[in-house]
C-alpha positions as CSV (number, residue, x, y, z in Angstrom):
1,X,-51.8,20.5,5.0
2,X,-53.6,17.4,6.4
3,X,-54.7,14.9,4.3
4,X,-58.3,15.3,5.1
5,X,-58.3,18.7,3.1
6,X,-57.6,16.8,-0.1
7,X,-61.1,15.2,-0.1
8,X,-62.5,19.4,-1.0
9,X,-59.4,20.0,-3.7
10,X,-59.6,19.0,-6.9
11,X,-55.7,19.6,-8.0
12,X,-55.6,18.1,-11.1
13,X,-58.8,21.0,-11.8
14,X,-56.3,23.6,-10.7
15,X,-53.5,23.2,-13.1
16,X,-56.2,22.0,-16.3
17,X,-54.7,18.6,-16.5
18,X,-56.3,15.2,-16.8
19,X,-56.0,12.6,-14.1
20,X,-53.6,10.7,-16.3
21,X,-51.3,13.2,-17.1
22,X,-47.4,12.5,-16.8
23,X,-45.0,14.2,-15.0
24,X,-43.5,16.0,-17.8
25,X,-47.3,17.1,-19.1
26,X,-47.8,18.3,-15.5
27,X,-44.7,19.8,-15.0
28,X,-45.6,22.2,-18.7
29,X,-49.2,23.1,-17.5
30,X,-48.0,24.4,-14.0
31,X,-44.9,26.3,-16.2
32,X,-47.4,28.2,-18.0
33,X,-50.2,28.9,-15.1
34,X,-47.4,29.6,-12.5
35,X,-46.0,32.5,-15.4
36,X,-49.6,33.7,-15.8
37,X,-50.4,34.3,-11.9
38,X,-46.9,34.8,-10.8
39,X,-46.7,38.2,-8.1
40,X,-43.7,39.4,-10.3
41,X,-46.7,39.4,-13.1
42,X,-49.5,40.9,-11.3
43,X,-47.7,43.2,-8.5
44,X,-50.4,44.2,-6.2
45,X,-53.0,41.8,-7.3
46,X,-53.9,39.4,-4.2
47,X,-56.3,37.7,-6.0
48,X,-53.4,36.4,-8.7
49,X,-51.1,35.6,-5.3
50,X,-54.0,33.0,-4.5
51,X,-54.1,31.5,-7.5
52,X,-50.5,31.8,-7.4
53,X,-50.4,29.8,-4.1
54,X,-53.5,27.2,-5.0
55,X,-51.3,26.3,-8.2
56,X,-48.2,25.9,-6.6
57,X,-50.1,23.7,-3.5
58,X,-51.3,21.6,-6.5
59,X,-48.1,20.8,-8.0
60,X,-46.3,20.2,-5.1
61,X,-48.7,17.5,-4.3
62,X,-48.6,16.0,-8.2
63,X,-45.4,16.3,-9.0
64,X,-44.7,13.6,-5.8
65,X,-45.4,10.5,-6.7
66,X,-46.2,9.3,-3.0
67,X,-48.6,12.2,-2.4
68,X,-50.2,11.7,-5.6
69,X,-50.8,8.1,-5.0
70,X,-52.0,9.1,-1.5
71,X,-54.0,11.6,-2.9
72,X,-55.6,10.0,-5.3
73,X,-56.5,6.9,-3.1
74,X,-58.2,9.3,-1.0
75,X,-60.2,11.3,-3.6
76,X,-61.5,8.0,-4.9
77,X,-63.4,7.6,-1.3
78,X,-65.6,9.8,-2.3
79,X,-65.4,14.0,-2.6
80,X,-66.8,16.1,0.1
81,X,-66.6,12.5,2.5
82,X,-65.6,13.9,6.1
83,X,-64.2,12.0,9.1
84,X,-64.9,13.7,12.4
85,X,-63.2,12.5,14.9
86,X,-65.8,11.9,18.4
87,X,-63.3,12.8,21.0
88,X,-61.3,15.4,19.0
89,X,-58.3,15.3,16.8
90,X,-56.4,12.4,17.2
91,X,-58.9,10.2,19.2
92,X,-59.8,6.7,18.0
93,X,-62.4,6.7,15.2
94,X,-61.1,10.1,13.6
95,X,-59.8,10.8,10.3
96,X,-56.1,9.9,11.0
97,X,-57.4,6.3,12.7
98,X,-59.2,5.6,9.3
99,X,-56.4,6.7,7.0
100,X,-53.1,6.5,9.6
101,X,-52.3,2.9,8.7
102,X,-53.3,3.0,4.9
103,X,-50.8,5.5,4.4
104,X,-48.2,5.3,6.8
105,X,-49.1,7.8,8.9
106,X,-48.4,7.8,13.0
107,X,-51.1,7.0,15.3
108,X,-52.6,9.3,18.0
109,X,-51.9,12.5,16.0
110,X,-53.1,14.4,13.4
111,X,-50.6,13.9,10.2
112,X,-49.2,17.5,8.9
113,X,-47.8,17.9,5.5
114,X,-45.7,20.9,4.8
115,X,-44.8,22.7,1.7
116,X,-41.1,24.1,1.4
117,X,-40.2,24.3,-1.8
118,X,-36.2,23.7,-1.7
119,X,-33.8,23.2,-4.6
120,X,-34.2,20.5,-6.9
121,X,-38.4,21.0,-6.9
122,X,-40.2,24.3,-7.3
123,X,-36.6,26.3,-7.6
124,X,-35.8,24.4,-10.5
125,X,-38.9,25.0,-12.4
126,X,-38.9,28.5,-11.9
127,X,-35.6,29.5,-11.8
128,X,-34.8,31.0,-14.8
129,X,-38.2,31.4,-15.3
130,X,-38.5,35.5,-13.8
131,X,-34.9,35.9,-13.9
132,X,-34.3,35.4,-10.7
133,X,-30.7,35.0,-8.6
134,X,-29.5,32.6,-6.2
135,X,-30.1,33.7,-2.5
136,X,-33.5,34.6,-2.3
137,X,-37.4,34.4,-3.7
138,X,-39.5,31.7,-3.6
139,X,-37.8,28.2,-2.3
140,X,-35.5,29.6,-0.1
141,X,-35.3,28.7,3.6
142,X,-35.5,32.6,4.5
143,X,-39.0,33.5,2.9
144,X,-41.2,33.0,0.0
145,X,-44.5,31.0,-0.5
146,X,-44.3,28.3,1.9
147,X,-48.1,27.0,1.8
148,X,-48.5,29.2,5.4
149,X,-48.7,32.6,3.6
150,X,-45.3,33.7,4.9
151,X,-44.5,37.0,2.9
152,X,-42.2,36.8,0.4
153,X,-38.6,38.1,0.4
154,X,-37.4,40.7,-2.1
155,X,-35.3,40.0,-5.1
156,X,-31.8,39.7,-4.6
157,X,-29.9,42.0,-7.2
158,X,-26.7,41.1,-9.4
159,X,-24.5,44.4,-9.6
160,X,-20.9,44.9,-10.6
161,X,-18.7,48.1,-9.9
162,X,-14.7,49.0,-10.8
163,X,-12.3,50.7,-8.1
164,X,-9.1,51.8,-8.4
165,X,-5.8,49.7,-7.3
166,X,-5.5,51.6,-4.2
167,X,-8.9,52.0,-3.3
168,X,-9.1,48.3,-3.0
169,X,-6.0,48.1,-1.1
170,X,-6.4,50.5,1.0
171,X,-10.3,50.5,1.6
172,X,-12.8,53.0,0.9
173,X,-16.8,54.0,1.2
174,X,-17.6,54.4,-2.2
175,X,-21.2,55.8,-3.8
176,X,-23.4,53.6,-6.2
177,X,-26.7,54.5,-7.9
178,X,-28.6,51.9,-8.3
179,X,-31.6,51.6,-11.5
180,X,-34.4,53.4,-10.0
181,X,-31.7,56.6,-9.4
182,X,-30.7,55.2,-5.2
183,X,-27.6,56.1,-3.9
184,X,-26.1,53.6,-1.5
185,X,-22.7,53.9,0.3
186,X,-20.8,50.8,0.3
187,X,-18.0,50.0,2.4
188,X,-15.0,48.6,0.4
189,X,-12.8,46.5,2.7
190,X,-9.1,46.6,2.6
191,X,-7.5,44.5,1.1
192,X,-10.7,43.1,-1.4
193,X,-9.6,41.4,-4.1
194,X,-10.4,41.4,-8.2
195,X,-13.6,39.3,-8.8
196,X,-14.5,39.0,-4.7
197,X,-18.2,39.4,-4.0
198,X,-19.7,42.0,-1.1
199,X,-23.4,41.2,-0.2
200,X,-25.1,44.3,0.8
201,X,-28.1,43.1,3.4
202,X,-31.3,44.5,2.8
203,X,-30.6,46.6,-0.3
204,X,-31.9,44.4,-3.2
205,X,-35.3,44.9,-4.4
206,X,-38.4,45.3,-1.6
207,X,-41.0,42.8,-1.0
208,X,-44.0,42.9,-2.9
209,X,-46.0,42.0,0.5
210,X,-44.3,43.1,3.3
211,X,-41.7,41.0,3.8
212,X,-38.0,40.9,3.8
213,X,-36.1,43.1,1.5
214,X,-33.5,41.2,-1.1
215,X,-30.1,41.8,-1.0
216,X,-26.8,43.1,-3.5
217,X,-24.5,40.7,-4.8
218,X,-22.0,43.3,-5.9
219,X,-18.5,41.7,-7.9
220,X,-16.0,43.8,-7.4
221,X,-13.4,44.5,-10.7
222,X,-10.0,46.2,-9.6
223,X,-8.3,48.0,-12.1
224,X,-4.5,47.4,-13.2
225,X,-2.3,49.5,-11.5
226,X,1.2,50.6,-13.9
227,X,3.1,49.5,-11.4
228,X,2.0,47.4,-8.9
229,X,0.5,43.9,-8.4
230,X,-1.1,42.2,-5.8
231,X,0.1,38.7,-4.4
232,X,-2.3,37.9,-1.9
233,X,-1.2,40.6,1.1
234,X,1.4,41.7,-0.6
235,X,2.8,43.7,-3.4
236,X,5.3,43.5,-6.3
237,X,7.1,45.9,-7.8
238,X,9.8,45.1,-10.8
239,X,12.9,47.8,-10.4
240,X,15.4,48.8,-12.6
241,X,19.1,48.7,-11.7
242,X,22.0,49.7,-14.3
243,X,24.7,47.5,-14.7
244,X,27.4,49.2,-12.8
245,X,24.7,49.2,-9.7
246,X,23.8,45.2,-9.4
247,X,27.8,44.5,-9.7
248,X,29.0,47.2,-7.8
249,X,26.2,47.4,-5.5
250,X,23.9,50.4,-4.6
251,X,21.6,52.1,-2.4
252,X,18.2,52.7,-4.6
253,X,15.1,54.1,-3.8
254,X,11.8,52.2,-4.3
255,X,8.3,53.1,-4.3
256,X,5.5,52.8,-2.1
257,X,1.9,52.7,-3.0
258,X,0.3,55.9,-1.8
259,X,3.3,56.9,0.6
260,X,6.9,58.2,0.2
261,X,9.5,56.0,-1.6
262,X,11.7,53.9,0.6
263,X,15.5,52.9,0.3
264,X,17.2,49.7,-0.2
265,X,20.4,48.3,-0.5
266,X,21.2,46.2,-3.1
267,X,24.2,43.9,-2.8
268,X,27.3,43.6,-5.2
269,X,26.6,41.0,-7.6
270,X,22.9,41.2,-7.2
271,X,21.7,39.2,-10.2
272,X,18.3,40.2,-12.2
273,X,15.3,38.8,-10.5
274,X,16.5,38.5,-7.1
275,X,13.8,39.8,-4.3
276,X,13.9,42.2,-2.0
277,X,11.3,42.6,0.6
278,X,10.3,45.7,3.0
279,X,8.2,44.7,5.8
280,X,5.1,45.2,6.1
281,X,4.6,47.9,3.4
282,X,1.7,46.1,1.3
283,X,-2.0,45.3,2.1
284,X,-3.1,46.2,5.8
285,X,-5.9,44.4,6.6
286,X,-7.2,42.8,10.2
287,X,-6.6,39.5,9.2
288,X,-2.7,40.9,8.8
289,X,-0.1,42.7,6.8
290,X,1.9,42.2,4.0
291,X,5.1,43.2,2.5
292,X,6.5,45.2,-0.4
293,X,8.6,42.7,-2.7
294,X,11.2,44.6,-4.9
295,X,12.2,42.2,-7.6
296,X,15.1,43.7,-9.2
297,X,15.6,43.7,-12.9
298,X,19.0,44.5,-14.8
299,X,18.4,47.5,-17.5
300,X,20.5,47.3,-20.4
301,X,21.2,50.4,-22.1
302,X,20.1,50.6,-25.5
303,X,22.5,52.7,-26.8
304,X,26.4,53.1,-26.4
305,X,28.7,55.7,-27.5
306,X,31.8,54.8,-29.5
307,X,34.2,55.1,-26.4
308,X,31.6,53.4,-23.8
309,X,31.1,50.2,-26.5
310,X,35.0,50.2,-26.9
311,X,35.6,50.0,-22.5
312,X,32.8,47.2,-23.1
313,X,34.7,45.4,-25.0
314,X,37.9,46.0,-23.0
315,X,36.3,45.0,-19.7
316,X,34.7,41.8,-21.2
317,X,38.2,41.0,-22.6
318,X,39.3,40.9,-18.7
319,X,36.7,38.8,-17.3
320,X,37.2,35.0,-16.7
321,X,36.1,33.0,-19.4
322,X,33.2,31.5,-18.6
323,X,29.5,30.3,-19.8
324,X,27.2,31.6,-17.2
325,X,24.8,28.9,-19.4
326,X,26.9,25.7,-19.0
327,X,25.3,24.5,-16.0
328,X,21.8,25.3,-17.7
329,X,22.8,23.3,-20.4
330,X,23.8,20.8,-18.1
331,X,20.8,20.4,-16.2
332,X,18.6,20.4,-19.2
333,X,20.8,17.3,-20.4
334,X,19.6,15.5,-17.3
């Protein structure tokens, strides 16, 4: 808006306030007038989307301390004064040649203000005011009121869903409903992750004026699987082995997630907690695969009969004697 227009506008009119009023009395009046003729307020109502517009025009010139020194120097020439410029905009004599040095502006053109209200100004007033997410509405880059009647871009909407273990592995298209009864298909990745975040373009609310439709911010929650966990590409898998199988050794069988079990060796003397990996038998995705890690546990019976507890005994008699913790201890000692 050029400051020529400002002569016709009386802004502190629009938002009720004296010409005295401090910023945090000027910041409360355009709170409450800005809830009153918001669009979310009065869908449909063009007449509100004005006022809507005239308020916000007014603050954003107010609420500046430059612009509202510039704006009120000017007012106090005189309201409805007019500078026409004889040879056109820009030519010597005009508007800007009166005002261009007063207030910094350039000389030879007409000054042009512009109105994008980013984050830190009309955002943070009216955040939390409608409820409204990041990403979209009013003072973002990608629509909303911009003081040239740009439409305004739908609501973004904050929705959660829970898949199963292997559906977020493996990837799926899944079927949502949203509030107003919508079904959307949504395309689960493979590979997503607990808590990860899929922005669905265009499927948040519509705009109220013909603009851009919002988006959905959906957080995805995977649920536990009994046996499996994810590391990153790949997955885990704790296995049992008896006794007599991690000292003598073994070939055990291991299972996959969604396929047939696989076999592995497992060495004599494999010792509880040692890993074991199959290639490339975890998450398949295009940025690569991972593996299947077994980590083998020991499993201790819980229950011997007389003559089994009696061998036990016999066969621990015949080992060397030996602390397998001494060289814990040891280390711990420093």
């Amino acid at each position: 808006m050029a400051s020529q227009d400002w002569f016709d506008k009386d802004f502190y009119k629009v938002l009720g306030v004296s010409k005295d009023v401090t910023p945090a009395e000027l910041k409360k009046a355009y709170r409450k007038l800005a809830r009153k003729y918001h669009p979310d307020s009065n869908p449909g109502n063009p007449g509100a989307e004005a006022k809507f517009k005239e308020l916000s025009e007014a603050h954003s010139v107010l609420a500046d301390p430059a612009q509202r020194k510039e704006y009120d120097a000017i007012r106090a020439m005189g309201t409805g004064a007019r500078f026409a410029a004889p040879g056109g905009r820009g030519q010597p004599g005009g508007f800007e040649d009166a005002f261009g040095g007063m207030f910094g502006g350039g000389g030879g053109g007409g000054r042009q203000q512009s109105y994008t209200f980013e984050q830190g100004g009309f955002d943070d007033i009216l955040g939390g005011m409608f409820g409204r997410g990041g990403g979209g509405g009013f003072g973002n880059p990608s629509g909303g009121y911009r003081g040239s009647g740009a439409p305004t871009r739908g609501h973004d909407v904050v929705a959660s869903t829970t898949i199963d273990f292997i559906t977020a592995t493996h990837g799926d298209q899944i079927t949502l409903q949203t509030q107003d009864g919508r079904p959307i298909k949504v395309k689960i990745p493979a590979g997503v992750a607990d808590g990860q975040k899929i922005r669905l373009r265009g499927k948040g609310q519509p705009s109220p004026d013909g603009g851009e439709s919002g988006d959905i911010v959906l957080t995805i929650t995977v649920r536990h699987h009994p046996v499996f966990e994810r590391e990153g590409l790949n997955l885990r898998v704790h296995v049992p082995v008896t006794f007599v199988e991690a000292s003598l050794g073994a070939t055990i069988e291991v299972p996959t997630l969604g396929g047939p079990p696989v076999r592995l060796r497992v060495a004599p003397g494999t010792p509880s907690g040692r890993v074991l990996r199959v290639k490339g038998r975890g998450v398949v995705t295009a940025k690569g695969t991972g593996d299947l890690l077994a980590e083998v546990e020991i499993a201790v019976p819980s229950h011997l009969s007389k003559d089994a507890e009696e061998k036990l005994q016999a066969f621990a008699q015949s080992l060397p004697k030996e602390n397998p913790r001494d060289e814990l201890i040891a280390r711990a000692k420093g």
